[in-house]
C-alpha positions in Angstrom: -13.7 158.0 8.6 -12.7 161.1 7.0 -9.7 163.1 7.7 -9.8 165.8 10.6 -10.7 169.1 9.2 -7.5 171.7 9.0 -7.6 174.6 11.3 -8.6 177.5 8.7 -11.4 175.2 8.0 -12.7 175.0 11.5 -12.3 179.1 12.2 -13.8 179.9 8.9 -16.9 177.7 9.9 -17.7 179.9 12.8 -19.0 183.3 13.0 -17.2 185.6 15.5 -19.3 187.4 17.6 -19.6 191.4 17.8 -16.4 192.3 19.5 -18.3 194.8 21.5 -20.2 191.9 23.1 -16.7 190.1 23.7 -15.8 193.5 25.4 -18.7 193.6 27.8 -17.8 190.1 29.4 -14.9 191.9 30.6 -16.9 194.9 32.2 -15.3 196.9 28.6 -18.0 199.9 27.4 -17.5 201.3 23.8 -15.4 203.7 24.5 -12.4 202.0 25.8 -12.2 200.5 22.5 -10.9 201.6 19.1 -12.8 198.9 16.8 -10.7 197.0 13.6 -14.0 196.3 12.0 -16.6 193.9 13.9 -14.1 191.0 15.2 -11.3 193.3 16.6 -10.3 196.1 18.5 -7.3 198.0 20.5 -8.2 198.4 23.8 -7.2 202.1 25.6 -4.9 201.8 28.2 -6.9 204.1 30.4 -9.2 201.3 30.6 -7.1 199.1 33.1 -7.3 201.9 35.7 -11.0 201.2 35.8 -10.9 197.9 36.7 -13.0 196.5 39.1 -11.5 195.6 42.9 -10.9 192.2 42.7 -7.8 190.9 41.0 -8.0 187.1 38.9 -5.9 184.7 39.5 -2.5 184.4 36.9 -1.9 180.8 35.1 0.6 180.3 33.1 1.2 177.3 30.2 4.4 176.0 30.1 5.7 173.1 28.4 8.4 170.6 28.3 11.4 170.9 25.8 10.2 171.3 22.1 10.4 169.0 19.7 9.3 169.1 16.0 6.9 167.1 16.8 5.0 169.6 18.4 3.7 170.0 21.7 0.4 172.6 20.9 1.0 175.1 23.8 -0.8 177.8 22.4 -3.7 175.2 22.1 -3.7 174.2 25.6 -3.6 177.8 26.4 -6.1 178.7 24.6 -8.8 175.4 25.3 -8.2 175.8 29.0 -9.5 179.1 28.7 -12.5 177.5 27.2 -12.6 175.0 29.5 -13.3 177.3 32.6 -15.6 178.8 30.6 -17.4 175.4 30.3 -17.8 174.9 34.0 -19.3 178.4 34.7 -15.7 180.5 35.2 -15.2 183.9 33.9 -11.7 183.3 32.3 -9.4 185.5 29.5 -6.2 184.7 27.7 -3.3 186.6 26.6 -1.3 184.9 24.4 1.5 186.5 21.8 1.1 187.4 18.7 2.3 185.2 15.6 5.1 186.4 13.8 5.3 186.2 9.9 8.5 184.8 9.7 7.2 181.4 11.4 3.7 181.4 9.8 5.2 181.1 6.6 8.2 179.1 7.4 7.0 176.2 9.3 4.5 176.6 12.0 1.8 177.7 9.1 -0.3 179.1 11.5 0.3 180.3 15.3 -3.1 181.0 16.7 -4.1 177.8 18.8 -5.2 174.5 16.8 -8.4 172.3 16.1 -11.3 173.8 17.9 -9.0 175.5 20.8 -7.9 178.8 18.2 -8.4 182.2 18.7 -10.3 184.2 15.9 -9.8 185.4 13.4 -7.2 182.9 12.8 -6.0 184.4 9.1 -6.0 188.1 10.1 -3.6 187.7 13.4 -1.3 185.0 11.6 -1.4 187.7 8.5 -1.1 191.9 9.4 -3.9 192.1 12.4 -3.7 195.0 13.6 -0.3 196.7 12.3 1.8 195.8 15.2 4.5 194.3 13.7 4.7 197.0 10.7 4.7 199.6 13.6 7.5 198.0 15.3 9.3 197.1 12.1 8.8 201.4 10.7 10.0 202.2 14.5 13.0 200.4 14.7 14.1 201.3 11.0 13.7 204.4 11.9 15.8 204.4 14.2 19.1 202.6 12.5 17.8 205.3 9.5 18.7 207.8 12.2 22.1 206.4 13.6 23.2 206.1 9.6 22.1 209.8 8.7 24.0 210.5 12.1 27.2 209.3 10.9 26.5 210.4 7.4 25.8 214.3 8.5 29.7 214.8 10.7 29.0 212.2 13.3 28.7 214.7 15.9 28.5 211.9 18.8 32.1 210.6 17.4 30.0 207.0 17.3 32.2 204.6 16.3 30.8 202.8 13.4 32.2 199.6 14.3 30.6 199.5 17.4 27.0 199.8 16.6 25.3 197.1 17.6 21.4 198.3 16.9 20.7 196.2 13.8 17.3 196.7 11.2 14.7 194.4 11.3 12.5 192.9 9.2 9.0 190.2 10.1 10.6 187.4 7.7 12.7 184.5 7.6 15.7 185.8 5.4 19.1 184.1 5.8 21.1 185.9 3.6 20.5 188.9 5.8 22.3 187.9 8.3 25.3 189.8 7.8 25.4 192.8 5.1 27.9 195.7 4.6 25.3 198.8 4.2 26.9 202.6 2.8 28.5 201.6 -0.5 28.2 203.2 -3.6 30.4 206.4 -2.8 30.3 209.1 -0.3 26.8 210.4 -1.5 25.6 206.9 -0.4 26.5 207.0 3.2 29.5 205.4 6.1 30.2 201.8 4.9 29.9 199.6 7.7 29.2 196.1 8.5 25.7 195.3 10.5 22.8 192.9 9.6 19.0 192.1 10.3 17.4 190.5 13.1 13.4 189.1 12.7 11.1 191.6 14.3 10.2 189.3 16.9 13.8 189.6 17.9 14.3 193.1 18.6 14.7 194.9 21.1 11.8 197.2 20.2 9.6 194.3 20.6 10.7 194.0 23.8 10.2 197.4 25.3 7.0 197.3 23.9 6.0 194.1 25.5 7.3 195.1 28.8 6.0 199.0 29.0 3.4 200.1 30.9 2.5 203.1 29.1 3.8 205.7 26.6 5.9 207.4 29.1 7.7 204.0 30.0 7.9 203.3 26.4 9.8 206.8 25.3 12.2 206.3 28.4 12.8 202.9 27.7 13.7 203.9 23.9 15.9 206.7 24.9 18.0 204.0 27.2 18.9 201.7 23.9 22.6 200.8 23.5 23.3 201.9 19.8 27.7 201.7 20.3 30.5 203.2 21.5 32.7 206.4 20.6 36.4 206.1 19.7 37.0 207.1 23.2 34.9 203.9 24.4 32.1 206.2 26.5 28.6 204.8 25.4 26.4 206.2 23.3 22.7 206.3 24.1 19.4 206.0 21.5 18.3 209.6 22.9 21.4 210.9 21.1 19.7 210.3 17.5 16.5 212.8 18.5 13.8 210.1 17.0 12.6 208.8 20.0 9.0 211.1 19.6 8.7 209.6 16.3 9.5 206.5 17.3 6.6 207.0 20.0 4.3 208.2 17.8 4.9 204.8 15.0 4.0 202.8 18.1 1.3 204.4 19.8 -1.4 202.4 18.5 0.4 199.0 18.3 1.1 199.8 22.8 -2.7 199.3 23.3 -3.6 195.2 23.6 -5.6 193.6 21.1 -8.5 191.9 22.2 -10.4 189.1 19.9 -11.7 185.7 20.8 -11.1 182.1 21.1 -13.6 180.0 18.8 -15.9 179.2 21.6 -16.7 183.3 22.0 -14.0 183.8 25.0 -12.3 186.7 25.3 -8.5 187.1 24.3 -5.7 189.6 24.1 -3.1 189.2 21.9 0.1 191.3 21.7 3.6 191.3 21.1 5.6 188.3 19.9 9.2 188.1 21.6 10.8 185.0 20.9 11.7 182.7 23.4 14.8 181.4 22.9 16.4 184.8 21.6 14.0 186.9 23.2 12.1 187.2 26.9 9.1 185.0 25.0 6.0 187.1 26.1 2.9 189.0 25.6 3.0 192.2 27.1 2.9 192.8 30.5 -0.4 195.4 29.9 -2.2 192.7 28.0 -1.9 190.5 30.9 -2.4 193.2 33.4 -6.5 193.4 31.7 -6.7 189.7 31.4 -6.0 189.6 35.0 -7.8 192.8 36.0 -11.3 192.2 33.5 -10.9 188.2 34.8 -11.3 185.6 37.3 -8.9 184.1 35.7 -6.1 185.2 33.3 -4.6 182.3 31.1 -1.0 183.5 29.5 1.8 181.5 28.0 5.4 181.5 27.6 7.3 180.8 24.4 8.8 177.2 24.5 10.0 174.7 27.1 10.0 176.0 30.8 14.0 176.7 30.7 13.2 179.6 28.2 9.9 181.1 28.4 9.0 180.6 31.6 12.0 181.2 33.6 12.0 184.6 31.6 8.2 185.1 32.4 8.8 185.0 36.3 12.2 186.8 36.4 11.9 189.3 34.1 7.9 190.0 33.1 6.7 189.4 36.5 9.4 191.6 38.1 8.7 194.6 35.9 5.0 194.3 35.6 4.7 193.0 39.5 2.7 190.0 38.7 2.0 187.3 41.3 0.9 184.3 39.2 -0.9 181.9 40.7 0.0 178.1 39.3 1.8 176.7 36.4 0.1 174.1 33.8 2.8 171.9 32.3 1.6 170.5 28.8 3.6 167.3 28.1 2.6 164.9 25.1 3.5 161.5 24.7 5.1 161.9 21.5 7.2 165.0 22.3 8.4 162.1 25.4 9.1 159.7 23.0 11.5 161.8 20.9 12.9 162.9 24.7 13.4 159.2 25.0 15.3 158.0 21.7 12.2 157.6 19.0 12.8 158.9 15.7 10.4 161.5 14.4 9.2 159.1 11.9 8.3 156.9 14.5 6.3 158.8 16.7 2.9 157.4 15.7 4.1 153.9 16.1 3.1 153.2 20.1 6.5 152.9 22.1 6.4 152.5 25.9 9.5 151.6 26.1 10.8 155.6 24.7 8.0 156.8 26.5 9.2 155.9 29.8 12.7 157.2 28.9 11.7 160.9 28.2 10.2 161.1 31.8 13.7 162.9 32.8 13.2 165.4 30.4 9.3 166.2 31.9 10.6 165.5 36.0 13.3 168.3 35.2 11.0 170.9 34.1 8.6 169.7 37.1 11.5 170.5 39.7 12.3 173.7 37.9 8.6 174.8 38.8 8.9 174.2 42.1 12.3 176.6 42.5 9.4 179.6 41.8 7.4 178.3 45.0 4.4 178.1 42.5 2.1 174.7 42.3 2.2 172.6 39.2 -0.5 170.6 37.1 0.5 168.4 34.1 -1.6 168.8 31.0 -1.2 165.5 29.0 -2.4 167.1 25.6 -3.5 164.2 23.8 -2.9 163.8 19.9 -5.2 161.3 17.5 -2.0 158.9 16.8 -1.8 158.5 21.4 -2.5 155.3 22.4 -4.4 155.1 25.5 -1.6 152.4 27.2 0.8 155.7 26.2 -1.1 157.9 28.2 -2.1 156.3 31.2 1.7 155.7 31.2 2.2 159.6 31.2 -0.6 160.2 33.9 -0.1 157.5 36.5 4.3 158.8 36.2 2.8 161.7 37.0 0.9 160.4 40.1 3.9 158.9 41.7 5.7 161.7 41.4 2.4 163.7 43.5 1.5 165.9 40.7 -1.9 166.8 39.8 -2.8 165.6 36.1 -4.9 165.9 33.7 -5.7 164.5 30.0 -6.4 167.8 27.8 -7.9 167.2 24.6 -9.3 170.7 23.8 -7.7 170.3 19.9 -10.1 167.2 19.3 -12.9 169.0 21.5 -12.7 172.3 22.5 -13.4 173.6 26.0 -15.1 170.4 26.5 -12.6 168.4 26.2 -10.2 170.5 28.7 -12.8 170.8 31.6 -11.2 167.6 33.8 -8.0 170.4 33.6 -10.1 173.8 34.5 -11.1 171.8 37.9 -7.6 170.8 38.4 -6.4 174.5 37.6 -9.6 175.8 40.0 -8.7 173.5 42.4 -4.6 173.6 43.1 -4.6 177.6 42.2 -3.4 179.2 45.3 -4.1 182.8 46.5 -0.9 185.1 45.5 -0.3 185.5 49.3 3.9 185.7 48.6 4.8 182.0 48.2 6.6 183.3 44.3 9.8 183.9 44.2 12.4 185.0 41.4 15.7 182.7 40.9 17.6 185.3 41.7 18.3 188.6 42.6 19.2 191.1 40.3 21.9 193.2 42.5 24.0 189.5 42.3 27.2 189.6 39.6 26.2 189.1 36.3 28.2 186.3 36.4 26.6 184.4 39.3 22.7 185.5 37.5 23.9 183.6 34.8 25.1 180.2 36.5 22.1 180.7 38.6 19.8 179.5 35.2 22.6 177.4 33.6 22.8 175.0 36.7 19.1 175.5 38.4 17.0 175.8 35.1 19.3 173.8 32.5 21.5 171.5 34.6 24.6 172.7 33.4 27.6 171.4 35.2 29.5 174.6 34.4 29.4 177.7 32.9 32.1 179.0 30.2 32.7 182.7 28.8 34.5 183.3 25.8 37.1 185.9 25.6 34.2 188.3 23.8 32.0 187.4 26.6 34.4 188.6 29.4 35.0 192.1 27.2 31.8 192.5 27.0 30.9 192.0 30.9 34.0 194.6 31.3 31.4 197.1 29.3 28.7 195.9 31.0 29.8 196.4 34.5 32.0 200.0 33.3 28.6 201.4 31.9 26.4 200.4 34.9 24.6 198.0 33.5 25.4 194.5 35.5 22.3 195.3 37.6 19.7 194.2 35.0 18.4 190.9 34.9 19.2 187.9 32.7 17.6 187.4 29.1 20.0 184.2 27.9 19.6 183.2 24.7 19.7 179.2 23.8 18.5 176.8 21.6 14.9 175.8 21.9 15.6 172.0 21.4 17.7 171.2 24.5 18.0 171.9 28.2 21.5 172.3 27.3 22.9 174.9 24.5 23.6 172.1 22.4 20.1 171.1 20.1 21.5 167.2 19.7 21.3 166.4 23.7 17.7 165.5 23.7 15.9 164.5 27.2 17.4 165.3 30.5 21.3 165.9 29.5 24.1 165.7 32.5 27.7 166.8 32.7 27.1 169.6 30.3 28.9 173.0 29.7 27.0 176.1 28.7 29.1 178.5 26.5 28.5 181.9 26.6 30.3 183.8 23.4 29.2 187.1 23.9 27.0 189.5 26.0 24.2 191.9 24.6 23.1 194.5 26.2 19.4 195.4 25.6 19.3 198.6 28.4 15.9 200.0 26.6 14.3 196.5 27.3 15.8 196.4 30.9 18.0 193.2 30.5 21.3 191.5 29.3 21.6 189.0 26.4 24.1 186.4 27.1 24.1 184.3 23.8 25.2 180.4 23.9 25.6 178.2 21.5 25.0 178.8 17.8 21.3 180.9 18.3 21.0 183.6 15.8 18.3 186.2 15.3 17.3 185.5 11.9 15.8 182.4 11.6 15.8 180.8 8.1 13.5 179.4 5.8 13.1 175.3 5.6 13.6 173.5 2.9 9.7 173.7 1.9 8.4 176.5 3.5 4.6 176.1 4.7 4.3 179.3 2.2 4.7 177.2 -0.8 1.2 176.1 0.3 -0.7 179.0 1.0 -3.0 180.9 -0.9 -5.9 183.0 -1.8 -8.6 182.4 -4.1 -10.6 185.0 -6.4 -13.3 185.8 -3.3 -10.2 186.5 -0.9 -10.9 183.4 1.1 -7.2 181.7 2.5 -6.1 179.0 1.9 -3.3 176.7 3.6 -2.8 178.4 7.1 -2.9 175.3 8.7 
């Protein structure tokens, strides 16, 4: 039997349909669109205000702590969609959208998998639509603006030392990390130590995937913390003049991208926070038209349940007042296994024994659901090397513990092979009649929001804040700011801030070294551990294995 065809393979194999067509399952006419040639196009924003009475229903894909292994969230996300298609549902995704940095270090691709993808796959793993350029232009600007500030008298008195608004660029690049910019003499600028942070990363990212218009988006961009003046009052993005320009980079890249899954259902994709550095979601008016142009809106959140999701329902859900409706946990056996002691290497060779011992890791995320109010189902997203003893392991654990399962196999089969999970999702949705609730509240201490997630969401015994971190909650609280909800940044790889204490870890400490404050984006970045915002390049990056050939067609994108 030959080998299972790679995923540029599949999406090249099938023609998209008109996107205008795509448009009109959502009730979308011509004009509400501005067309990027026949397969995509920005929707207006004056086009949610149209919608019809009835709201859909909100689902959101989770998943249980990452491994490298893979757990094929975005998949899930997007074969369920084609899964309610295939039993007579009128359903939409809004997923994020890939960033370079990953496509070309390891992930190779970041558009859904096998024949659950979104099209087409190479242009929104490659430049799409602009977005990211926009937001990359937009934020440069602005640190272009705060450097010609100081260079031209420094009229704020900023204290170059204190500026915290760093460039960006929509790469992996290590060895930007830390640079000393201004050298060269006194034609050449204010020397000054700052650094880069991946687009994905920044706070302009943010703000754009939480605005809800153009208006919200300037306001929000005048609020940025840039620093502090030498007499420690705070200086404010508004202060630099750009934030029109900044508008106007960015007034395209607001408006949701709609495109579609393989199987002709319509998506939006837009924005690409990350996860565990960012609030890991699309934006809140791309899930606002999935859920106004829908029966059913399928979104996702960036990584385990601890990150994205927590961050989806108290921060994206607060500002965009969303009421979702049920959460779809996607677990796979060899994601448990790894939970549960096996070795990467391992993972194909069939290991009950590991299996079993990884439950804690999958039961953890299962209570953290239940903390929202919000119903659960388990997607059991099977891979080729799954034996079905493994499985049935996974389901019938599932069972005794009274949640509602399913085996999703929409890689392998598309929409077909996830329909056993639409009727699960159809059938355990429940109206938004009030039974979500946030964590927390956001007029508690800063200090109490932040246990709140460490011991409710993580599991942490305590929580520990360096001597940085308590200066910088004496800034937060002098400037107003300890009113804003909680954006904590943590490794991907645990439920703890350590990425070696794999499964369900106990008796932990979560160490928070310093406090960010993102006011333009509306929340506080407590960073733990040793999470960065430049991510690096692996030792092979999946770029070393891309390419193009003479008639443009790519090659190596998964």
């Amino acid at each position: 039997m030959g080998s299972f065809p790679s995923d540029i393979d599949i999406a090249s194999k099938v023609k998209p349909r008109p996107i205008k067509e795509i448009a009109e399952k959502l009730g979308l006419k011509p004009e509400d669109l501005d067309l990027y040639g026949d397969d995509k196009a920005k929707v207006h924003l004056d086009a949610l205000p149209k919608r019809r009475k009835g709201q859909g229903k909100l689902v959101l894909v989770s998943a249980i702590t990452p491994t490298p292994a893979g757990e094929g969230k975005t998949t899930a996300t997007i074969g369920l969609t084609q899964g309610l298609a295939k039993i007579g549902e009128n359903a939409c995704c809004a997923v994020r959208e890939p960033s370079l940095g990953p496509v070309f270090g390891i992930k190779g691709g970041a558009a859904g998998g096998g024949y659950s993808q979104i099209i087409p796959m190479e242009d929104i793993n490659l430049h799409f639509t602009g977005d990211m350029h926009a937001i990359t232009a937009a934020n440069n600007l602005l640190c272009a603006a705060i450097d010609n500030h100081l260079h031209q008298g420094n009229g704020c008195l900023l204290d170059p030392r204190t500026v915290s608004f760093r460039r960006v660029m929509d790469m992996n690049d290590r060895s930007l990390r830390n640079t000393v910019i201004g050298l060269g003499g006194r034609t050449q600028g204010v020397p000054r130590e700052t650094g880069f942070d991946i687009t994905a990363a920044s706070e302009i990212m943010a703000i754009l995937a939480l605005a809800i218009n153009l208006e919200d988006l300037k306001q929000r961009i005048n609020r940025i913390f840039i620093g502090l003046t030498y007499d420690r009052k705070e200086v404010r993005a508004e202060k630099m003049g750009v934030t029109g320009a900044m508008a106007m980079l960015l007034k395209d890249a607001i408006k949701p991208n709609l495109v579609q899954t393989i199987e002709g259902t319509p998506a939006f994709v837009h924005c690409g926070p990350f996860a565990n550095i960012a609030h890991g979601c699309n934006s809140i008016l791309a899930t606002k038209m999935a859920v106004a142009f829908s029966d059913w809106a399928i979104t996702e959140a960036g990584f385990g349940f601890d990150l994205g999701a927590e961050k989806f329902f108290d921060i994206k859900c607060q500002y965009g007042n969303l009421c979702p409706s049920l959460v779809v946990l996607v677990v796979t056996c060899r994601a448990l296994k790894m939970h549960g002691g096996a070795k990467k290497r391992d993972l194909k060779t069939p290991n009950v024994e590991a299996l079993a011992a990884g439950f804690p890791n999958m039961e953890k995320h299962l209570e953290n659901i239940g903390k929202f109010g919000l119903p659960a189902v388990v997607c059991v997203n099977k891979f080729a090397t799954d034996t079905d003893e493994e499985v049935d392991l996974v389901v019938d654990r599932c069972k005794e513990l009274g949640i509602n399962v399913a085996v999703g196999e929409g890689f392998a089969k598309g929409g077909e092979g996830m329909k056993d999970l639409a009727r699960l999702v159809v059938d355990n949705a429940k109206d938004c009649t009030g039974s979500f609730k946030p964590l927390y509240d956001w007029n508690d201490t800063v200090e109490n929001k932040i246990e709140t997630i460490a011991k409710e969401i993580y599991g942490a015994e305590h929580i520990d804040f360096t001597a940085q971190a308590k200066k910088d909650l004496r800034t937060v609280k002098k400037f107003g700011y300890d009113k804003l909800p909680i954006c904590i940044a943590k490794t991907q790889k645990s439920l703890s801030d350590n990425p070696k204490l794999l499964g369900r870890p106990k008796d932990f400490v979560v160490t928070v070294r310093e406090i960010e404050i993102s006011a333009g984006a509306g929340f506080l970045v407590p960073i733990t551990g040793d999470i960065m915002r430049m991510p690096g390049l692996p030792a092979v990056p999946a770029a070393e294995n891309m390419d193009v050939d003479n008639d443009g067609k790519v090659k190596g994108l998964f």
